[in-house]
N, C-alpha and C positions, 0 to 999 in steps of 0.2 A: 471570484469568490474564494479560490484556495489562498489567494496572498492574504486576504478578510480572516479566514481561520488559520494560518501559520502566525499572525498577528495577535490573537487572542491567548493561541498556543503559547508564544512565545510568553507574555502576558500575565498568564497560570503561573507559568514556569517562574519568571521573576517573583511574583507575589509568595507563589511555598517555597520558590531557595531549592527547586529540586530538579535536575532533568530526568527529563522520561522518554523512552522510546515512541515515535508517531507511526502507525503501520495504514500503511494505502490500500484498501482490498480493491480489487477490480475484479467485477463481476460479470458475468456472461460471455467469457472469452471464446466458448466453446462457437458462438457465431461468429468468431474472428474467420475469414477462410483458410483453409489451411490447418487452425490450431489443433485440433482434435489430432490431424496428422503429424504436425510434430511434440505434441504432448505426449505420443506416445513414445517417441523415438528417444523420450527422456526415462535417465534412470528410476525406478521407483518411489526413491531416497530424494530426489531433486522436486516430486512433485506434491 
């Protein structure tokens, strides 16, 4: 599915004549194991 909308993306992008930044959210990492632990070990500024 993601190559499906990189394809459309791209698509857009041809059709206005314009590029744009794409941002990936990823969500619910906090049940990653681990992550809460090292999320905190990161700067303030980083998170």
């Amino acid at each position: 599915e993601g190559q499906s909308v990189r394809r459309r993306i791209d698509q857009l992008m041809r059709t206005v004549g314009a590029k744009f930044p794409v941002y990936v959210m990823v969500t619910k990492m906090d049940l990653v194991h681990g992550m809460v632990e090292f999320s905190n070990l990161l700067p303030g500024t980083a998170v």
